[in-house]
C-alpha positions as CSV (number, residue, x, y, z in Angstrom):
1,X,32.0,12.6,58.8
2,X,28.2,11.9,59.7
3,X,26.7,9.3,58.8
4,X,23.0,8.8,58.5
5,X,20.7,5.6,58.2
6,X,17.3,5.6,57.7
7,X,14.7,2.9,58.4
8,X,11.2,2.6,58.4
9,X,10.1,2.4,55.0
10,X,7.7,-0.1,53.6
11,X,4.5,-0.9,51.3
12,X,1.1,1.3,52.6
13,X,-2.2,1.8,51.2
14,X,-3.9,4.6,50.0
15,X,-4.6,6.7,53.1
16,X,-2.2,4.9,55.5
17,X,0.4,6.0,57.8
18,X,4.4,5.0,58.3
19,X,6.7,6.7,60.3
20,X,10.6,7.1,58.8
21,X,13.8,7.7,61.3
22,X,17.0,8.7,60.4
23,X,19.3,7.7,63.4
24,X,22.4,10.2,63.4
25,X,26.1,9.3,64.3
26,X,26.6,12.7,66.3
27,X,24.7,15.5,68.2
28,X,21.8,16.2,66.4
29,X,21.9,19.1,67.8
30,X,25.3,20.1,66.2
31,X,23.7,20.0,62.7
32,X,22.2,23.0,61.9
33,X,19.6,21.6,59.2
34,X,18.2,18.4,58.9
35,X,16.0,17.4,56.2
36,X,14.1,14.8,54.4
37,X,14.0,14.1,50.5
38,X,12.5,12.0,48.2
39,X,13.0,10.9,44.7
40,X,10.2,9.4,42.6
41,X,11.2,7.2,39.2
42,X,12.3,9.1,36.5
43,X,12.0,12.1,38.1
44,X,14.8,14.6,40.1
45,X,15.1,14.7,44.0
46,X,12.9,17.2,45.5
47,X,12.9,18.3,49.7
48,X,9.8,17.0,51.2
49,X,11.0,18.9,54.6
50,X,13.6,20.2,56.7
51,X,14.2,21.4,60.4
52,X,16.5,23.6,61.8
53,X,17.8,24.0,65.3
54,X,15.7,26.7,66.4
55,X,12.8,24.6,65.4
56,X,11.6,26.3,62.2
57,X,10.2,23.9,59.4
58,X,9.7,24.0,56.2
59,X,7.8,21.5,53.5
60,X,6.9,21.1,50.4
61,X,3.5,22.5,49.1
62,X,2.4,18.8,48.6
63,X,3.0,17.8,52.1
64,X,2.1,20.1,54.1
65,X,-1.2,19.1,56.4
66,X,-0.2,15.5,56.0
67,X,3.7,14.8,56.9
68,X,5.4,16.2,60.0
69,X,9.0,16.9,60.8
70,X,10.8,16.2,64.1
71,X,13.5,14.9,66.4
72,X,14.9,13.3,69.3
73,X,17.7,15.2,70.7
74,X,18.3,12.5,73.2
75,X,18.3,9.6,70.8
76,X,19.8,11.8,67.7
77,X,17.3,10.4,65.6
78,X,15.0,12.7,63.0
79,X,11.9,11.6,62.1
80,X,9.0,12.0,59.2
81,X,5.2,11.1,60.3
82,X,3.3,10.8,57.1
83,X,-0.4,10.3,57.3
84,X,-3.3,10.8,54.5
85,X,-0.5,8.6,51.9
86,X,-1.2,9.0,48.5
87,X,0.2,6.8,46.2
88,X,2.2,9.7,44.0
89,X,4.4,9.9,47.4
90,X,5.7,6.7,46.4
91,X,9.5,7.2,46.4
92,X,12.9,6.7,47.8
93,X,13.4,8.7,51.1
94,X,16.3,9.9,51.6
95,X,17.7,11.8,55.2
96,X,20.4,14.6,55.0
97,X,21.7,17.2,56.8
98,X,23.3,20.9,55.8
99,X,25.5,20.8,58.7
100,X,26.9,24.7,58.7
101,X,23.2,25.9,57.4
102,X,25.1,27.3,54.1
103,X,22.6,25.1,51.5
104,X,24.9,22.2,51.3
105,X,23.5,19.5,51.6
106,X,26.7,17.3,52.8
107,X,25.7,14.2,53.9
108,X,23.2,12.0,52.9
109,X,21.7,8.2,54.0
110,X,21.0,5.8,51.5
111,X,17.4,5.9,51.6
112,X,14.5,3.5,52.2
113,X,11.5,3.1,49.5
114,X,8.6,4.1,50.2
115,X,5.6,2.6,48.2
116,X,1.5,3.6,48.4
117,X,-0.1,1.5,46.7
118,X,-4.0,2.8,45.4
C-alpha cells in the first residue's frame, strides 16, 4: 500500500508562484510513474503532469512552459513548481502514482487546493 500526502497548497495571485510536494511512503524510485492531477469545480480530473523513472515527462498543453515536474530520490518526495499562475489553474491537486506503468493509476493523496486569485 503507498500512501501519498501532499502539502503545499495555498491562495496566490495572478502571476505568482507555489511549489506542491507529495512526500512518498516508499522508494520513489520503485514507482514507475508518478504524476500530478488536478480537478477544477464542476469539471472532471485531468493530468497536469507525470514523470517516469527514466526521467521522461509529460504535461498538459496548458502547462507546459509554466509548471515543472520533479523529485527527490533521497527524500522520496515529488514535486510540482508552478510559476506564471493563472487563476483558471485554480483547483484541487492531487499526487498519484501508476506503480507497474500499466495506466493505473493506483494510488492517490488526498489533495491540497490550490486557489489564483485575479
Amino acid at each position: 500500500q503507498v500512501q501519498l500526502v501532499e502539502s503545499g497548497g495555498g491562495l496566490v495571485q495572478a502571476g505568482g508562484s507555489l511549489r506542491l510536494s507529495c512526500t512518498v511512503s516508499q522508494r520513489i524510485l520503485e514507482l514507475s510513474v508518478m504524476g500530478w492531477y488536478r480537478q477544477a469545480p464542476g469539471k472532471q480530473r485531468e493530468m497536469v503532469a507525470t514523470l517516469n523513472v527514466g526521467e521522461r515527462t509529460n504535461y498538459a498543453d496548458s502547462v507546459k512552459g509554466r509548471f515543472t515536474i520533479s523529485r527527490d530520490n533521497e527524500k522520496n518526495t515529488l514535486y510540482l513548481q508552478m510559476n506564471m499562475l493563472k487563476p483558471e489553474d485554480t483547483a484541487v491537486y492531487y499526487c498519484a502514482t501508476d506503480p507497474y506503468n500499466l495506466k493505473r493509476w493506483n494510488y492517490w493523496g488526498q489533495g491540497t487546493q490550490v486557489t489564483v486569485s485575479s
